[in-house]
C-alpha positions as CSV (number, residue, x, y, z in Angstrom):
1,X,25.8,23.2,-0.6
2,X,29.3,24.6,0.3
3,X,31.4,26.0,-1.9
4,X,34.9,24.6,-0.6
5,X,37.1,26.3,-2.5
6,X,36.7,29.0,-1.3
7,X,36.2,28.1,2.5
8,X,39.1,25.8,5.4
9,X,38.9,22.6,5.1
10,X,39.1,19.5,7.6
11,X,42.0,17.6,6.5
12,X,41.5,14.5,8.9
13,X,37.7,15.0,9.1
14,X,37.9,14.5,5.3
15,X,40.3,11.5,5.6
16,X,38.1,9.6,8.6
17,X,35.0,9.7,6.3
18,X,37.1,8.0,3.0
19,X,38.4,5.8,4.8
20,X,34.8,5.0,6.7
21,X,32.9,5.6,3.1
22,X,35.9,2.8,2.0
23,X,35.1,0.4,4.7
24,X,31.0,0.6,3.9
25,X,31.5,-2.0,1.0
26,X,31.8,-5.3,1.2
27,X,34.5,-6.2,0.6
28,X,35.7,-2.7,0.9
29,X,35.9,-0.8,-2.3
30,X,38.9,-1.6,-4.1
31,X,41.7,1.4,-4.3
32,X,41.5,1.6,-7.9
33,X,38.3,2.3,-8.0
34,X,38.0,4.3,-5.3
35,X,40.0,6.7,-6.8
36,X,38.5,6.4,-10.2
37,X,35.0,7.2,-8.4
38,X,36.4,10.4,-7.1
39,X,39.1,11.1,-9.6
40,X,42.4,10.9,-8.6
41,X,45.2,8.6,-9.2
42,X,44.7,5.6,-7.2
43,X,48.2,5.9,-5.7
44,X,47.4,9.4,-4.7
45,X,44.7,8.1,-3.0
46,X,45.8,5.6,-1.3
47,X,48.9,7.4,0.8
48,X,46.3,10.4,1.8
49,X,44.1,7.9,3.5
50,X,46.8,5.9,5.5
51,X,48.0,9.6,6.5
52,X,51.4,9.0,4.0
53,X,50.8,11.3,1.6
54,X,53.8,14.1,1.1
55,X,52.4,16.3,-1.2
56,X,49.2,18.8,-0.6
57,X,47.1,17.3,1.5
58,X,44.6,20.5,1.6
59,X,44.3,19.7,-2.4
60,X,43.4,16.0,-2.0
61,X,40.8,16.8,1.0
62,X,39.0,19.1,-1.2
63,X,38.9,17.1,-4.3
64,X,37.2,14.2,-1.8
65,X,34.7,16.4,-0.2
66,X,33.1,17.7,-3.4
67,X,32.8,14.1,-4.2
68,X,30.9,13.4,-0.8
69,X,28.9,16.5,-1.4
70,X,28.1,14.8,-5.0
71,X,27.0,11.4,-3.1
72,X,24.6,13.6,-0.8
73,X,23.0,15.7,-3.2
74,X,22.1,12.5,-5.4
75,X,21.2,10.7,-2.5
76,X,18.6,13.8,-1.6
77,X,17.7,14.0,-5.2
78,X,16.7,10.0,-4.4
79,X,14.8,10.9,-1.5
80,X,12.8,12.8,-3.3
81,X,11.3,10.1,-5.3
82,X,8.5,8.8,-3.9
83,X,7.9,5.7,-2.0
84,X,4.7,3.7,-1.1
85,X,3.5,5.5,2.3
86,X,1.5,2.3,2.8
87,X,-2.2,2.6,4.3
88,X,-3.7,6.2,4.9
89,X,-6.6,7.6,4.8
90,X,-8.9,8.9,2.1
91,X,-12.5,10.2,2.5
92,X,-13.7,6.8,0.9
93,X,-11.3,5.0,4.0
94,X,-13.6,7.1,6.4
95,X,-16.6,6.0,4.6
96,X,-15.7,2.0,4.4
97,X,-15.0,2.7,8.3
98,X,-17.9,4.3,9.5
99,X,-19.8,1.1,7.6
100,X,-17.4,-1.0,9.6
101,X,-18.1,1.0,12.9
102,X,-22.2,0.9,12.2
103,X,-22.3,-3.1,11.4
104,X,-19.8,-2.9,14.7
105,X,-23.2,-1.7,16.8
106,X,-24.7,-4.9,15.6
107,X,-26.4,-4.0,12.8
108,X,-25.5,-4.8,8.9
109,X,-23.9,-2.7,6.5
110,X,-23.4,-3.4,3.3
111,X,-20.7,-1.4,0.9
112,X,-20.1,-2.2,-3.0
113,X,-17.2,-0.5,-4.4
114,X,-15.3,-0.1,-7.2
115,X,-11.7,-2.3,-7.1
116,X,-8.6,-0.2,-5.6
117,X,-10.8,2.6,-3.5
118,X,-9.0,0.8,-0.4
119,X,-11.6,-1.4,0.8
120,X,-9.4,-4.3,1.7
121,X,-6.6,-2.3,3.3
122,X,-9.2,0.0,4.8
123,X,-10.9,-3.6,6.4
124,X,-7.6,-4.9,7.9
125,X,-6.5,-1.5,9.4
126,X,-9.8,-1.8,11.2
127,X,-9.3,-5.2,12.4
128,X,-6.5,-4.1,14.1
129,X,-7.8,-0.8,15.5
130,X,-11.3,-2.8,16.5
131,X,-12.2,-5.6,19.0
132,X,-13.7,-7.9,18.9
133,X,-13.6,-8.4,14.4
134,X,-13.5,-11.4,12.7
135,X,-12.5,-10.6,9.1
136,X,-13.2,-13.0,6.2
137,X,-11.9,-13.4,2.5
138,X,-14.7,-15.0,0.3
139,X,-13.9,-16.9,-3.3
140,X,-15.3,-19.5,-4.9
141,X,-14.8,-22.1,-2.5
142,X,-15.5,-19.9,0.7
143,X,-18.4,-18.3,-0.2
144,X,-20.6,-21.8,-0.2
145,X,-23.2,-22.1,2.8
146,X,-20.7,-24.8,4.2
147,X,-17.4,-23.2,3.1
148,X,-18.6,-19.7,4.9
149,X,-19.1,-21.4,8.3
150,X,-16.0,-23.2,7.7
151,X,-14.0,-20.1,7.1
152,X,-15.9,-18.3,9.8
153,X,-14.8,-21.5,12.2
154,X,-11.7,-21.1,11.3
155,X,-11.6,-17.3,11.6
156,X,-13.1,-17.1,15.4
157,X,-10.7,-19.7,16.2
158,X,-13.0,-22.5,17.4
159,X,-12.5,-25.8,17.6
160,X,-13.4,-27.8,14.4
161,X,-14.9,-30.6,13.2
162,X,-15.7,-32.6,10.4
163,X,-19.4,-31.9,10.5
164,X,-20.8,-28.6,9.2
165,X,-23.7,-28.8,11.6
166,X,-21.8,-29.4,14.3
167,X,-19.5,-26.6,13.2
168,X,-22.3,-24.1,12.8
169,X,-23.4,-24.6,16.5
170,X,-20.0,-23.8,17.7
171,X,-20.0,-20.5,15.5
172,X,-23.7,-19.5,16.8
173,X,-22.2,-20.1,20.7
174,X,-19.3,-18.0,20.1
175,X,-20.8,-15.2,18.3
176,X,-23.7,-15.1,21.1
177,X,-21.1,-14.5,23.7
178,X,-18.5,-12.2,22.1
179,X,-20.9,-10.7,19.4
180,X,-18.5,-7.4,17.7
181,X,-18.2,-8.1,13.7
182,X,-18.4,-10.2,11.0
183,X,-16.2,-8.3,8.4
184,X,-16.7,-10.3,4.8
185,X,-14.7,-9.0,1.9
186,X,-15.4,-10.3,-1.5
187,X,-18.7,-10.3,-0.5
188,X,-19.5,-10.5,-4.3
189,X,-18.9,-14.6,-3.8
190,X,-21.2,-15.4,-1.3
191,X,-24.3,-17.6,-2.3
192,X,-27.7,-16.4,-1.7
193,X,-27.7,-19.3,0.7
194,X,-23.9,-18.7,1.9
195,X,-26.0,-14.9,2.5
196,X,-29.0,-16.4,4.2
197,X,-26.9,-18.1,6.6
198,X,-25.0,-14.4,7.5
199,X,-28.6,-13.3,8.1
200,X,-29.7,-16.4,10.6
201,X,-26.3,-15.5,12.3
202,X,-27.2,-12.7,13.3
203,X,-30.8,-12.8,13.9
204,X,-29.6,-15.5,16.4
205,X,-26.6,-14.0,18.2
206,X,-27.1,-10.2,17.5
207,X,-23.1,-9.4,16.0
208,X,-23.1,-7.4,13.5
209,X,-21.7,-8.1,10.0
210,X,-20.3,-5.7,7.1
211,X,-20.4,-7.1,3.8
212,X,-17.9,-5.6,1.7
213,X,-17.8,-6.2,-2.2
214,X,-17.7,-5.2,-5.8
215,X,-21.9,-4.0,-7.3
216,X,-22.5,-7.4,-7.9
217,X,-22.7,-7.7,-4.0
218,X,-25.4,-5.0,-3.9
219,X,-27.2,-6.4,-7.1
220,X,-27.9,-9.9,-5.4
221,X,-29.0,-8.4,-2.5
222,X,-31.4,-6.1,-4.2
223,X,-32.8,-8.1,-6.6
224,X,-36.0,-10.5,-6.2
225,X,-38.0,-11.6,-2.7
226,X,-35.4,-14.4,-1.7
227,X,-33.5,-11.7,0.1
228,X,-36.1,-9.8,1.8
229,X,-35.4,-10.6,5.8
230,X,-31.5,-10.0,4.6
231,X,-32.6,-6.2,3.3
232,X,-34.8,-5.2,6.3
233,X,-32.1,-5.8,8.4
234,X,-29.1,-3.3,6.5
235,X,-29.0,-0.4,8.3
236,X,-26.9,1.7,5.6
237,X,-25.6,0.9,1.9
238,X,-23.2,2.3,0.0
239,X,-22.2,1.9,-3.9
240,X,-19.3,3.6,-5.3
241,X,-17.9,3.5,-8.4
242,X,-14.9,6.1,-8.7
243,X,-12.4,7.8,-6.2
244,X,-13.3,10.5,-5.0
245,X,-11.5,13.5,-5.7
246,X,-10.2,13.7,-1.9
247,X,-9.1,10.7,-2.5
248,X,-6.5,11.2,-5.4
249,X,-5.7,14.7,-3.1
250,X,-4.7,12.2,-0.3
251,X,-2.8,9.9,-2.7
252,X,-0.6,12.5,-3.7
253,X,0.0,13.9,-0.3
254,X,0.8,10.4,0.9
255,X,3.2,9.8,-1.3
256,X,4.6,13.4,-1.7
257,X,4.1,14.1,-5.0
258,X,3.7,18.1,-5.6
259,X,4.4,18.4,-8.8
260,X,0.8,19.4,-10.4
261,X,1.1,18.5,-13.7
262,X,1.8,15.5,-12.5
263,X,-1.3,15.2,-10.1
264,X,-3.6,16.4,-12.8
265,X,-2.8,13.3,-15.1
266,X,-3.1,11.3,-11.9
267,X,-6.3,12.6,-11.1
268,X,-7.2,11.9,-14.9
269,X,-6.5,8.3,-14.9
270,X,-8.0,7.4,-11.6
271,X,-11.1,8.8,-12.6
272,X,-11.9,7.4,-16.2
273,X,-14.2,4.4,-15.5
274,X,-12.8,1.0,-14.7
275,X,-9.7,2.9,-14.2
276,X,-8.4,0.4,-11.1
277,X,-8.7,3.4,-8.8
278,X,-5.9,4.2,-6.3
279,X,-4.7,0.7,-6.9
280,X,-3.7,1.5,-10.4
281,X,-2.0,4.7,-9.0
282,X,0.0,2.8,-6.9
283,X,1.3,0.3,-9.7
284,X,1.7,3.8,-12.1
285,X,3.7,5.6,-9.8
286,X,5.4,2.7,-8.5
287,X,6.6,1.9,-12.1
288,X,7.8,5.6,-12.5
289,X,9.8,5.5,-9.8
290,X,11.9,2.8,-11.1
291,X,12.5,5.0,-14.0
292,X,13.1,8.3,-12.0
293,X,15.1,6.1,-10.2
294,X,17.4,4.9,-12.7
295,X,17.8,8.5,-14.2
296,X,19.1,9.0,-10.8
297,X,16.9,12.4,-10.6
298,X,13.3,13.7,-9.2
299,X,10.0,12.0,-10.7
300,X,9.2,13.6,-13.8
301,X,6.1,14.7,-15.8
302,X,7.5,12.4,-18.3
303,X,8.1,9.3,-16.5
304,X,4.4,9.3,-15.2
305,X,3.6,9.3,-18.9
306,X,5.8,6.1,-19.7
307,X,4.3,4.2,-16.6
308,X,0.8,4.8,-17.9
309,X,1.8,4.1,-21.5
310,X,3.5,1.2,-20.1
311,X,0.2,-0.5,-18.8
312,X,-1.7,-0.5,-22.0
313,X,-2.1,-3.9,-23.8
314,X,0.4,-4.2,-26.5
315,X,-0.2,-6.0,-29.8
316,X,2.7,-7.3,-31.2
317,X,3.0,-8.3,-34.7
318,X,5.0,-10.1,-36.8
């Protein structure tokens, strides 16, 4: 940062960016305040900007340029706070995608993993890296025999009727000709008959189909006979039940937090059991943002601490 006391100064340089810093607000900041922000006398001010000021001009300039310097450096103390990079990749991503790009062969993969490892965003990034893929949400309506051919209908864009029969011959046509993937999330949902019918599909059409879900997925498909033709046909499976620690490395790095007192208690909490994963890093550090944030300063140790404080259940009494 420059010391301008001690170096020339830009008198109209100075005076163009008030009067455009000014002019951002809307409507534009009021005189008054504007000189109360940088403090000086409003009808100082005032004069200096319009180029009507008779006194030192020099003085005024600096006393305005330390103030922008002030907005900039809080600004880049604000940049500094971190933001949510979105998706990116984690060595769990790169697992969920090589099960995508296998079942993409047409074969079927199966992965059961823990909630917020990235499995959903990991999916959709896929689906719009990889052609042809039909991605599907199951719940409790869905993942019926007749609500999963429905959805899948509806998915592959075919045309639809009332008739489930009817519909299901359409599917098998369309999959036969384009084959690619059937991507099913919440795979958890799906009945063993709603599972059965995934099976036929593609023993009739050869696409391939990932099913993606929590180890409730896994454990339906593994227990008993009913599902035997379904397991002789997975060509990998994968159960996972905490990040990895790559993955908390590549959280951090997304979102640029270096500080490593604060990536040790990250890497803490993501992996205590049923933690939430990198999900429940995201809301953490999202929340201690907002107070970094309103401290106007850098994320802190400290605010981490309050965000995870802050999602324990509270028991109020009276």
């Amino acid at each position: 940062m420059i010391h301008i006391d001690t170096l020339p100064i830009d008198v109209e340089e100075v005076r163009d960016w008030a009067n455009a810093y000014r002019d951002s607000f809307s409507p534009p900041l009021s005189w008054p305040k504007f000189g109360q922000s940088v403090g000086l006398p409003h009808g100082t001010l005032q004069p200096f900007c319009k180029g009507k000021y008779a006194g030192d001009n020099e003085r005024i300039a600096r006393q305005l340029y330390k103030f922008k310097q002030g907005l900039e450096s809080r600004d880049a103390v604000r940049q500094s706070i971190p933001v949510d990079p979105g998706y990116f990749e984690t060595p769990t991503s790169l697992l969920i995608r090589e099960l995508l790009a296998v079942a993409h062969s047409g074969t079927i993969t199966v992965g059961a993993f823990a909630p917020g490892l990235g499995k959903t965003y990991t999916a959709e990034d896929f689906t719009g890296r990889v052609q042809p893929v039909s991605m599907i949400t199951l719940d409790g309506i869905t993942g019926t025999r007749n609500g999963i051919i429905r959805a899948t209908a509806d998915a592959l864009n075919v045309a639809q009727s009332r008739w489930v029969s009817e519909l299901n011959t359409l599917v098998v046509r369309h999959l036969r000709k384009a084959k690619g993937l059937l991507l099913i999330d919440e795979a958890n949902h799906a009945t063993p008959e709603a599972l059965e019918q995934l099976r036929s599909w593609h023993d009739a059409t050869g696409v391939g189909i990932c099913l993606l879900g929590n180890e409730e997925l896994l454990g339906k498909i593994t227990s008993g006979v009913s599902f035997a033709r379904l397991k002789r046909r997975i060509r990998r499976s994968v159960v996972q039940q905490v990040p990895l620690e790559g993955d908390i490395i590549a959280f951090c790095d997304a979102w640029q937090i270096s500080d490593i007192g604060i990536r040790a208690l990250l890497k803490k909490q993501a992996m205590q059991g049923a933690s939430g994963g990198l999900g429940e890093l995201t809301q953490i550090v999202s929340d201690a943002a907002v107070l970094a944030d309103e401290d106007g300063g850098r994320l802190e140790l400290a605010h981490v601490q309050w965000a995870i404080q802050r999602r324990k259940i509270e028991i109020v009494r009276p």
